[in-house]
VEXDREN-2710 file (C-alpha; in Angstrom, 1 decimal):
% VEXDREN-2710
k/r/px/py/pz
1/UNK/117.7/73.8/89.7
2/UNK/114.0/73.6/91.1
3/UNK/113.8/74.6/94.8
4/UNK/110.7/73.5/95.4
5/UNK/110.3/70.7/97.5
6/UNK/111.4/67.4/96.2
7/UNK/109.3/65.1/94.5
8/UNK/108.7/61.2/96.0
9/UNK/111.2/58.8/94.4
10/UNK/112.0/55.4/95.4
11/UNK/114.9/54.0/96.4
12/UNK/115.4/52.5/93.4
13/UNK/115.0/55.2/91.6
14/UNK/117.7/56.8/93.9
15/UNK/120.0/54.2/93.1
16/UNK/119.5/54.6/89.7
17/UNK/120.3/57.9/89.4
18/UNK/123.2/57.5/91.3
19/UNK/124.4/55.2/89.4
20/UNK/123.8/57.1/85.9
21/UNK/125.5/59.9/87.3
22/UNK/128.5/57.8/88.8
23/UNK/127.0/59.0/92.8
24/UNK/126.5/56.8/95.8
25/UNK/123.0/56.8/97.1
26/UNK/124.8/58.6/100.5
27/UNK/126.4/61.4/97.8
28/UNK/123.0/61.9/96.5
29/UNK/121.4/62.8/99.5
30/UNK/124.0/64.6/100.4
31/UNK/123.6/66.7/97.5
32/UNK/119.6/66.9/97.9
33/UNK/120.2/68.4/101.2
34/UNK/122.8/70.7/100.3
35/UNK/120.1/72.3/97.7
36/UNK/117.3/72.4/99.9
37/UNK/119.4/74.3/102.5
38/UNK/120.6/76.7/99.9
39/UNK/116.6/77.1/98.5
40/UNK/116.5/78.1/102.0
41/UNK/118.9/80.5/102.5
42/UNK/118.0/82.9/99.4
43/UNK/116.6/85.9/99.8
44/UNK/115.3/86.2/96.1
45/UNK/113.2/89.3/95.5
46/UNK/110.7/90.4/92.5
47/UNK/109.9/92.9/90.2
48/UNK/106.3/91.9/89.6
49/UNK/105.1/94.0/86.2
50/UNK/101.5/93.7/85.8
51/UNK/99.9/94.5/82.4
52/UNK/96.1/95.8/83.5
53/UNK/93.8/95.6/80.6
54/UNK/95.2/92.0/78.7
55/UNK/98.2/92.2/76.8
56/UNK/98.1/90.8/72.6
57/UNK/100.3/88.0/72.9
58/UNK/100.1/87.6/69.0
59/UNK/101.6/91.0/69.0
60/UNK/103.8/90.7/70.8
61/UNK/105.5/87.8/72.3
62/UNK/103.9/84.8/70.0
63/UNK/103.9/86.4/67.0
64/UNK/102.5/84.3/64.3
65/UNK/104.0/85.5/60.8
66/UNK/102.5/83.2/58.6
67/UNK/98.9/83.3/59.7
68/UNK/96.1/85.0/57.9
69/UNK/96.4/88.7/58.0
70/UNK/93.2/89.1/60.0
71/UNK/94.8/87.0/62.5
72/UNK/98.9/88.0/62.6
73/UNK/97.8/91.4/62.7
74/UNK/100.1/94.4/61.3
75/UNK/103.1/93.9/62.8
76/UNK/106.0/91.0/61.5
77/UNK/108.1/89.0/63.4
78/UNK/111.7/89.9/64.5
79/UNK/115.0/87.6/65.4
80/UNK/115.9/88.4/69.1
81/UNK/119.4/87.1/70.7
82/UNK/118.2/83.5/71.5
83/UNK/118.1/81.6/68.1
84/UNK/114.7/80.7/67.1
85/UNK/113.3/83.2/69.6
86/UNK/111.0/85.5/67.5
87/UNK/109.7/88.4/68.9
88/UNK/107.3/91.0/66.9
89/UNK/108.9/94.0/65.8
90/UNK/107.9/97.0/68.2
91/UNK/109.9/94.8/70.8
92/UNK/113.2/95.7/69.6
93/UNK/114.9/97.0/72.9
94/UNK/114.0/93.9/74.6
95/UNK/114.8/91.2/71.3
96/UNK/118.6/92.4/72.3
97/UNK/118.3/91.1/76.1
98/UNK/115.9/87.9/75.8
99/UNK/119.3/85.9/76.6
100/UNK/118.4/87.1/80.1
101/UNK/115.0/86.4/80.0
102/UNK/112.4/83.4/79.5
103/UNK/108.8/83.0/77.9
104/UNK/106.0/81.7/78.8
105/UNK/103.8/81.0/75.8
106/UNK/100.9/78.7/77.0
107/UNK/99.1/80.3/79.9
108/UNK/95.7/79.4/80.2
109/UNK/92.6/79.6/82.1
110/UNK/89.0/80.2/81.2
111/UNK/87.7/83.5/82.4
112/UNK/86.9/86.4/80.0
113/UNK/86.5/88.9/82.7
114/UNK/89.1/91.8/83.8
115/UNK/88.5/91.6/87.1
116/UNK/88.3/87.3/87.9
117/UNK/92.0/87.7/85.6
118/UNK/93.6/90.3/88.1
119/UNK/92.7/88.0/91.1
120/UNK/93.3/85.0/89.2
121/UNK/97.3/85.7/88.1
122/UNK/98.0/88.2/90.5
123/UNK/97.6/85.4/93.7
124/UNK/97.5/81.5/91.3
125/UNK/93.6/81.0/92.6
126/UNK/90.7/81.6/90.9
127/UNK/87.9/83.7/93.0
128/UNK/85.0/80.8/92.1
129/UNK/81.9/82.1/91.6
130/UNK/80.6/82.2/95.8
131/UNK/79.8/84.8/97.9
132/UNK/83.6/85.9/98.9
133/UNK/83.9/87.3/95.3
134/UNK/81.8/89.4/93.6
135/UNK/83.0/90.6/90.2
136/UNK/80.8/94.1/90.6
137/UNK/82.5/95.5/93.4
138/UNK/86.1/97.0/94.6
139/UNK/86.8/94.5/97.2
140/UNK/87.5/91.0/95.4
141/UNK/90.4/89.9/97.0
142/UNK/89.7/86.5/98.5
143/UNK/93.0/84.8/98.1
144/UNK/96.9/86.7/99.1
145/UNK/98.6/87.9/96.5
146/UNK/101.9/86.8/95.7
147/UNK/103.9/90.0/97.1
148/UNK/101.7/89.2/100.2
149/UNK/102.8/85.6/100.5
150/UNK/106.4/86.7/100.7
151/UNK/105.6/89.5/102.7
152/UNK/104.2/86.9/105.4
153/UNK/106.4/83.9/104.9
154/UNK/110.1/85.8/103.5
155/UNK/113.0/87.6/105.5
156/UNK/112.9/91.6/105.9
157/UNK/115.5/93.4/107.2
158/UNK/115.4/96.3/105.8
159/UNK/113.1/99.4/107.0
160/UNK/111.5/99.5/104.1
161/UNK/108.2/97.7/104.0
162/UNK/108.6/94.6/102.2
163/UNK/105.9/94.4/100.0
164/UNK/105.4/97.8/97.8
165/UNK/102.8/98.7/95.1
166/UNK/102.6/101.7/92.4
167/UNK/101.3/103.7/90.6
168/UNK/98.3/102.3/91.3
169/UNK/96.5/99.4/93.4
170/UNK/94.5/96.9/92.6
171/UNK/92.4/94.8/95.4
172/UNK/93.8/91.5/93.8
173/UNK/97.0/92.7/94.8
174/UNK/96.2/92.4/98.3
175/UNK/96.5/90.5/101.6
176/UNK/93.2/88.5/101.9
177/UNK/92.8/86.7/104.8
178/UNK/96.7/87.3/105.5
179/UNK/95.4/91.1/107.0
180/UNK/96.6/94.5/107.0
181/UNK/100.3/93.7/108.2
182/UNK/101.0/91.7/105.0
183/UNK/98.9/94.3/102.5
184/UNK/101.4/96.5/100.4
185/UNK/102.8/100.1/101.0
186/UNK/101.1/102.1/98.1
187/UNK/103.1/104.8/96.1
188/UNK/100.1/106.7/94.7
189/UNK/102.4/109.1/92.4
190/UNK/104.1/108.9/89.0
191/UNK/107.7/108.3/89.1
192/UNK/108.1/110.4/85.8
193/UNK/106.2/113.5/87.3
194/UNK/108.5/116.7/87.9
195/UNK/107.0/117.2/91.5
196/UNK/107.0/113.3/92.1
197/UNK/107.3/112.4/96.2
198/UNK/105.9/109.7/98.6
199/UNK/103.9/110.4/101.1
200/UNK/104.1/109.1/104.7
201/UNK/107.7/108.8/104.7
202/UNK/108.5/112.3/106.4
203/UNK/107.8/113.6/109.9
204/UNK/104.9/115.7/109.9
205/UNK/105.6/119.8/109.4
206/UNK/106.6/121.0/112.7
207/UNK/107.2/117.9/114.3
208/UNK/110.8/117.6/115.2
209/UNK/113.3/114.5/115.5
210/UNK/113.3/115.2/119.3
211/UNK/109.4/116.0/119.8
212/UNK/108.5/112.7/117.7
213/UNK/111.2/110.4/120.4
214/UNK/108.7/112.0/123.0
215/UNK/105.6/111.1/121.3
216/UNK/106.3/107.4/120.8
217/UNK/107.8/107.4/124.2
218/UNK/104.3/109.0/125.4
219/UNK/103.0/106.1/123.0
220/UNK/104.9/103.3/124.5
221/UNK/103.4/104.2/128.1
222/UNK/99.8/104.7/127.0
223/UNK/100.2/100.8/125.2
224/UNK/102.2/99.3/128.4
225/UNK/99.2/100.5/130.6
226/UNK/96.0/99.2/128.7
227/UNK/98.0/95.9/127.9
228/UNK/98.5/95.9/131.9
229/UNK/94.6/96.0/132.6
230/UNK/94.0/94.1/129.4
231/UNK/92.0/96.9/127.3
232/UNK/93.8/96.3/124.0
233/UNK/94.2/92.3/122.9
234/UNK/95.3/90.6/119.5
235/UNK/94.3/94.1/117.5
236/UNK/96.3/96.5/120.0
237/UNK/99.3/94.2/119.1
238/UNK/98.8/94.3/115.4
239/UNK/98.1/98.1/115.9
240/UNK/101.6/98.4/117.6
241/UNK/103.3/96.9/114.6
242/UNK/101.3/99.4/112.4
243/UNK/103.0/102.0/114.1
244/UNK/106.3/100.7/114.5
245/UNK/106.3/100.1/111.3
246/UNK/105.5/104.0/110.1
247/UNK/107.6/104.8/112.6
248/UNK/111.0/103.2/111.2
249/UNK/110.2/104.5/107.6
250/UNK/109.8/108.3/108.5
251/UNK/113.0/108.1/110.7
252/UNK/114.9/106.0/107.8
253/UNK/117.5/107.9/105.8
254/UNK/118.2/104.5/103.5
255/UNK/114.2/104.8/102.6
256/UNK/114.2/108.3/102.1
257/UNK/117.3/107.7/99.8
258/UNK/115.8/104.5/98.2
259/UNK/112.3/106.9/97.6
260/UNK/114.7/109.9/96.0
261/UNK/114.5/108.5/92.2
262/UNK/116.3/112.7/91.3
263/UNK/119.5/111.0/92.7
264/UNK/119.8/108.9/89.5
265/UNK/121.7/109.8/86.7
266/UNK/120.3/111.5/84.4
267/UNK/121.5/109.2/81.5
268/UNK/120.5/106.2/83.4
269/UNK/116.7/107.9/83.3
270/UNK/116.6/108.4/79.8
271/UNK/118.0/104.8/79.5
272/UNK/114.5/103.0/81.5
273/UNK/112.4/106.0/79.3
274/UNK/111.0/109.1/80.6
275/UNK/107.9/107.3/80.8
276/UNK/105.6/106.1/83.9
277/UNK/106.3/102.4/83.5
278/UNK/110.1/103.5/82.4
279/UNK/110.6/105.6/85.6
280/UNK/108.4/102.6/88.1
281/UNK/111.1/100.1/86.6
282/UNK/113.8/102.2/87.7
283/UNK/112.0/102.9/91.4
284/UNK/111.4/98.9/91.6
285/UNK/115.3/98.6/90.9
286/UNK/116.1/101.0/93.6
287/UNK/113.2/99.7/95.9
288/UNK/114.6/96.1/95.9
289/UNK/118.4/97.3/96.0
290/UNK/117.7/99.0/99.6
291/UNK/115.6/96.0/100.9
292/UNK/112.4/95.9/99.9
293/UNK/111.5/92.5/99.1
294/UNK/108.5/92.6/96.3
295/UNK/107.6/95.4/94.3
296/UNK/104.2/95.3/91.6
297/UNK/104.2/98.0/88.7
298/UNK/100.6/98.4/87.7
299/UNK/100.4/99.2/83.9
300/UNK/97.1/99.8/83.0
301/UNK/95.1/100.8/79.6
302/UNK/95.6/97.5/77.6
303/UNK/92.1/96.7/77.3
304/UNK/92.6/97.1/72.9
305/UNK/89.0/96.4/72.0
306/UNK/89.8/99.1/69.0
307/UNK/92.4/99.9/67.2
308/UNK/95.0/97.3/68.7
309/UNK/97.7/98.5/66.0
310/UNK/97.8/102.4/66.8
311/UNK/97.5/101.7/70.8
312/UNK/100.1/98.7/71.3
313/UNK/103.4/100.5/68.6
314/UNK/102.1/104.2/69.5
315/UNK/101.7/104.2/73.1
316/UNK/101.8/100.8/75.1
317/UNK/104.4/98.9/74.0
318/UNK/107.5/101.4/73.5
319/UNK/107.6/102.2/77.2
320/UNK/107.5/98.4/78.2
321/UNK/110.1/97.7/75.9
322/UNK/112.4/99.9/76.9
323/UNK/111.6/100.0/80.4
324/UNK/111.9/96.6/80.5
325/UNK/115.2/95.4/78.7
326/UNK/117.0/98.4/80.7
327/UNK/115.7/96.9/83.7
328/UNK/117.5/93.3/83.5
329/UNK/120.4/95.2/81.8
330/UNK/120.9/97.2/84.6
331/UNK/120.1/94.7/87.4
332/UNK/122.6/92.5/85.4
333/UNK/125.3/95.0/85.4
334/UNK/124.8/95.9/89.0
335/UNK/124.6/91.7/89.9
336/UNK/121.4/91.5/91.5
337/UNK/119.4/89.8/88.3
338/UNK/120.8/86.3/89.9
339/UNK/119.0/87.6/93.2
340/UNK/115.9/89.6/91.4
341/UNK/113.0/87.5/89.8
342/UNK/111.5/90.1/87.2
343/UNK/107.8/88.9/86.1
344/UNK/105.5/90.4/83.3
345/UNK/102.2/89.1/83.7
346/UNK/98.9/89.9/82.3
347/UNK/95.3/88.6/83.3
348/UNK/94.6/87.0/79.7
349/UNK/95.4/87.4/76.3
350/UNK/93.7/88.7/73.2
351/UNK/91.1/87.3/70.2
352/UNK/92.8/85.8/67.4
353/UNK/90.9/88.0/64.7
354/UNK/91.2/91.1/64.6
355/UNK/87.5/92.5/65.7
356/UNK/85.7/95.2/63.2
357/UNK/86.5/98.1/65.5
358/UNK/90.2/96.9/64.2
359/UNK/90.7/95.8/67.9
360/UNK/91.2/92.5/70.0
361/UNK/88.9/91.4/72.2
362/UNK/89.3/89.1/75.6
363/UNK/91.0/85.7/75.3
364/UNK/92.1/83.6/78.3
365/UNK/92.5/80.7/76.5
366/UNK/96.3/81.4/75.5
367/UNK/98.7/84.2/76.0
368/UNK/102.1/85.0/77.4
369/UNK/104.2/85.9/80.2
370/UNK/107.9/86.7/80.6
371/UNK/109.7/85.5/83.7
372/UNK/113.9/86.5/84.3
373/UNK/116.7/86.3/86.9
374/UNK/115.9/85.0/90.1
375/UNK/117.3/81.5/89.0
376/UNK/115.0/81.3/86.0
377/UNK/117.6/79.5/83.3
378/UNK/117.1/82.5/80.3
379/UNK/116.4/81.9/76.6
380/UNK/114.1/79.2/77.3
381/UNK/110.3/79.3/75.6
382/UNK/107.8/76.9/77.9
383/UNK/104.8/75.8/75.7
384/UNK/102.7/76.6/72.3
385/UNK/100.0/78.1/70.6
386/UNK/98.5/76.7/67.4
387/UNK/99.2/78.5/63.8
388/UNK/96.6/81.4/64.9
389/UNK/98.0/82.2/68.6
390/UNK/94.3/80.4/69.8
391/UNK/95.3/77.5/71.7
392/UNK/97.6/76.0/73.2
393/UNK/98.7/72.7/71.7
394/UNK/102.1/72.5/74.2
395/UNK/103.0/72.2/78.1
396/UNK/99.9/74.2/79.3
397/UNK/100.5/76.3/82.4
398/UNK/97.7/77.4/84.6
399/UNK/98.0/80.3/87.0
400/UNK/98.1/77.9/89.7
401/UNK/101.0/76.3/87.9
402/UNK/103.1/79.8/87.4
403/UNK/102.0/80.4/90.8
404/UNK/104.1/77.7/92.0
405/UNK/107.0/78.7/89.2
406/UNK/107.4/82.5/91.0
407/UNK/106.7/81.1/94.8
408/UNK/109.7/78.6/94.2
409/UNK/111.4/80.9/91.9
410/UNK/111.6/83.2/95.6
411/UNK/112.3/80.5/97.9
412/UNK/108.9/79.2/99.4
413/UNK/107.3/75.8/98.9
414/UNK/104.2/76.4/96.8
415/UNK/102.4/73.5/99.0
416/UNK/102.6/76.1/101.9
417/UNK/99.3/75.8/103.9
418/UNK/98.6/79.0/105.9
419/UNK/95.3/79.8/107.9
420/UNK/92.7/82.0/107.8
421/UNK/91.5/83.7/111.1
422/UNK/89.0/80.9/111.6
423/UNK/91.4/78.5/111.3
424/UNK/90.8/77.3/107.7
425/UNK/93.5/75.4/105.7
426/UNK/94.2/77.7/102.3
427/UNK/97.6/76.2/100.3
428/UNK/99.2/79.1/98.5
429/UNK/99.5/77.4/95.1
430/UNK/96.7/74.6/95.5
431/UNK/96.9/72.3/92.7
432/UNK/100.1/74.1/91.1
433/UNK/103.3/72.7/90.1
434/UNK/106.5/74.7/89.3
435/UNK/107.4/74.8/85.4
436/UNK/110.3/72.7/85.6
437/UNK/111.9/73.7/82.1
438/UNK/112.6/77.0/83.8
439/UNK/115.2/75.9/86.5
END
C-alpha cells in the first residue's frame, strides 16, 4: 500500500470506490486515515548499496538473450524464483531470493557523466549546470542525500548516529544545505580486513570513564557561561550537539557491540562472502539492527570501459551476488526485511554494443535498480527496455521518481519542502512520484 500522501479524488470518485468495494464513503475514510497514521508510525530503515562506476544492466539485471551478440554480450540468461523473471547467469545466489526482491528496469535520465550520476540518484535532483555544482571539483553536493533526508526528518533513538557511510564517501552522499548535523558518520575501513576497527568510537588512551564525566562536566560550565554573556549563538548550539553526539557513541556499549563485526559467526561470514561489499552488507545488517536508521555501502570500480566480461563474472559481480541475496535472507530470517528497505542503485547504465576495447561505455538512457523489503511488494519488474537493453519503451522512472519510491518506501512525504539557511523553498523529491506498482 503507497504511504505517500494521498492523491485528490472527488467525492464521487469516493463514492465509487466505496461502492465497488461494498464500503461506505464514512468506512473509506476511515480506512484512509487508518493508513496514513500507520505510514506515520513506521520506523522503516535502509540498506542503501551504491554501485560507483555504472553497473551493465544488460549483464546483469535486463539481460537480453536474443539480441545480437555484440549487444547481449557473453553471458546468457537464467530462470530466477519469480516466473518470467530472468536474470543473467553470474547472478545465481540472488536468482534464488528475487521472491524477496523487486526490479526496476527503466531508470532514466540524460547525463553521461560519473559524477552529475552520483548526485543525481544518490539525492532524486539533478545538480543543473549553475554555479552550485561544478563537475571538476570534490564538493558537488548541492541537494541532501537521501540518508540525510531521513537523518533530518526520521525518528533516532538509538546512540548510534543515524545516518552511516562506508567504505568510502562520496560528496553526493552528503547533507547540502541540511548541514553538518544531518551529514553521515564515515567508517573509513574495510569490514573484511583482519585488523578492521572504527575510529572515534573509544575514549582516547589514557582517558578514563571517570576523567572523561569531569571533562564534559568542565565542558558543560565553559558552554553555560558564554551562552550567559551571549559569546556563542546558533553555531555554539549546533557545536553542543556535535559533541553530545561523540559523546554518547564513545560511552555506548550497544555501538561498540553493533561496530564489533568478530562477534558474528563465523559461518554466517562466509555466508555474505569474505569480501568488502560481503562483509559492509553484514555491518549494514548489524548497523540497522542496533538503531541506526540509514546505512550507504559504496561499491566502487564499475566504470567497465574494457573488458566488461572478465571484470563483471571475475571480480564485481560474485561479491554483490552473494552479499546481496544473504543479506535479505538473513534480514528475512531474523524479521526485519518488512522493516528494512534494501536499495541497489547505480548512477547510469552501460552502451548497448560492446566497445572495441571489449568494454561498455556510459549510458544513462536505461539501466536498472533493485529495491526489497521495506513494504516493497517482491517479484514485481517496473518498466522495459527495447530488444538491445537501449531504451526504454515501458513505465519510465526518473531519479526524481525513485526518489519519491525510497522517501515513501521510509515513511516521508516526498512533497516535503525544507529550507535552506536563507530561507529558500527546496522539495525533497521535486517533480517525483512514487512507483505505484511497487506497493
Amino acid at each position: 500500500m503507497q504511504k505517500a500522501a494521498p492523491a485528490k479524488c472527488s467525492r464521487r470518485g469516493f463514492l465509487r470506490v466505496g461502492s465497488l468495494a461494498g464500503l461506505s464513503l464514512a468506512q473509506v475514510l476511515r480506512l484512509r486515515h487508518a493508513q496514513a497514521e500507520l505510514a506515520r508510525g513506521r520506523d522503516v530503515n535502509c540498506i542503501f548499496i551504491f554501485i560507483i562506476g555504472g553497473m551493465a544492466h544488460q549483464d546483469l539485471w535486463d539481460p537480453k538473450g536474443e539480441a545480437a551478440a555484440e549487444v547481449r554480450g557473453d553471458f546468457s540468461p537464467i530462470a530466477s524464483r519469480v516466473p518470467g523473471m530472468m536474470l543473467s547467469e553470474i547472478l545465481p545466489h540472488v536468482a534464488q531470493v528475487t521472491d524477496k526482491l523487486s526490479l526496476i528496469r527503466s531508470m532514466t535520465h540524460n547525463d553521461p557523466d560519473h559524477t552529475a550520476g552520483y548526485h543525481v540518484m544518490m539525492t532524486g535532483q539533478h545538480p543543473g549546470t549553475g554555479p552550485a555544482f561544478n563537475r571538476n571539483v570534490a564538493n558537488n553536493n548541492v541537494h541532501p542525500c537521501f540518508g540525510s533526508m531521513l537523518a533530518r526528518l526520521g525518528q533516532n533513538q538509538s546512540s548510534l548516529p543515524p545516518y552511516i557511510s562506508m567504505p568510502n564517501f562520496l560528496n553526493s552522499g552528503g547533507p547540502a544545505f541540511l548541514g553538518p548535523s544531518c551529514a553521515p558518520f564515515v567508517i573509513e575501513a574495510d569490514p573484511a580486513a583482519p585488523d578492521f576497527s572504527v575510529r572515534d568510537i573509544v575514549l582516547p588512551e589514557g582517558v578514563s570513564s571517570e576523567r572523561n564525566l569531569r571533562r564534559q562536566d568542565a565542558l558543560r560550565r565553559v558552554r553555560d557561561y558564554e551562552r550567559q554573556f551571549d559569546r556563542v549563538g546558533q553555531q555554539g548550539a549546533a557545536l553542543d550537539v556535535f559533541q553530545q553526539k561523540a559523546y554518547s557513541l564513545m560511552t555506548s556499549p550497544d555501538a561498540k557491540v553493533a561496530f564489533d563485526i568478530g562477534r558474528e559467526d563465523q559461518r554466517l561470514r562466509e555466508q555474505y562472502g569474505l569480501t568488502s561489499l560481503g562483509q559492509c552488507c553484514l555491518m549494514a545488517r548489524r548497523l540497522v539492527e542496533a538503531g541506526c536508521r540509514f546505512v550507504t555501502i559504496e561499491n566502487g570500480h564499475w566504470d567497465t570501459h574494457r573488458q566488461n566480461t572478465m571484470s563483471l563474472r571475475d571480480l564485481l559481480v560474485p561479491p554483490l551476488d552473494q552479499g546481496l541475496a544473504a543479506l535479505l535472507v538473513d534480514l528475512d530470517q531474523r524479521g526485519l526485511l518488512d522493516s528494512t528497505l534494501v536499495v541497489v542503485a547505480t548512477e547510469f547504465g552501460r552502451t548497448p554494443r560492446i566497445n572495441p576495447m571489449a568494454g561498455r561505455d556510459h549510458w544513462p538512457g536505461a539501466f536498472s535498480v533493485v529495491m526489497a523489503g521495506g513494504g516493497i511488494q517482491p517479484g514485481r519488474i517496473v518498466g522495459a527496455t527495447d530488444k538491445d537493453a537501449a531504451s526504454v519503451v515501458d513505465r519510465p522512472v526518473s531519479p526524481a521518481d525513485f526518489a519519491a519510491t525510497l522517501l515513501t518506501a521510509l515513511g516521508i512525504d516526498p512533497q516535503t519542502i525544507l529550507h535552506t539557511p536563507v530561507g529558500r523553498p527546496v522539495q525533497l523529491a521535486a517533480g517525483g512520484r512514487p512507483v505505484k506498482e511497487l506497493f
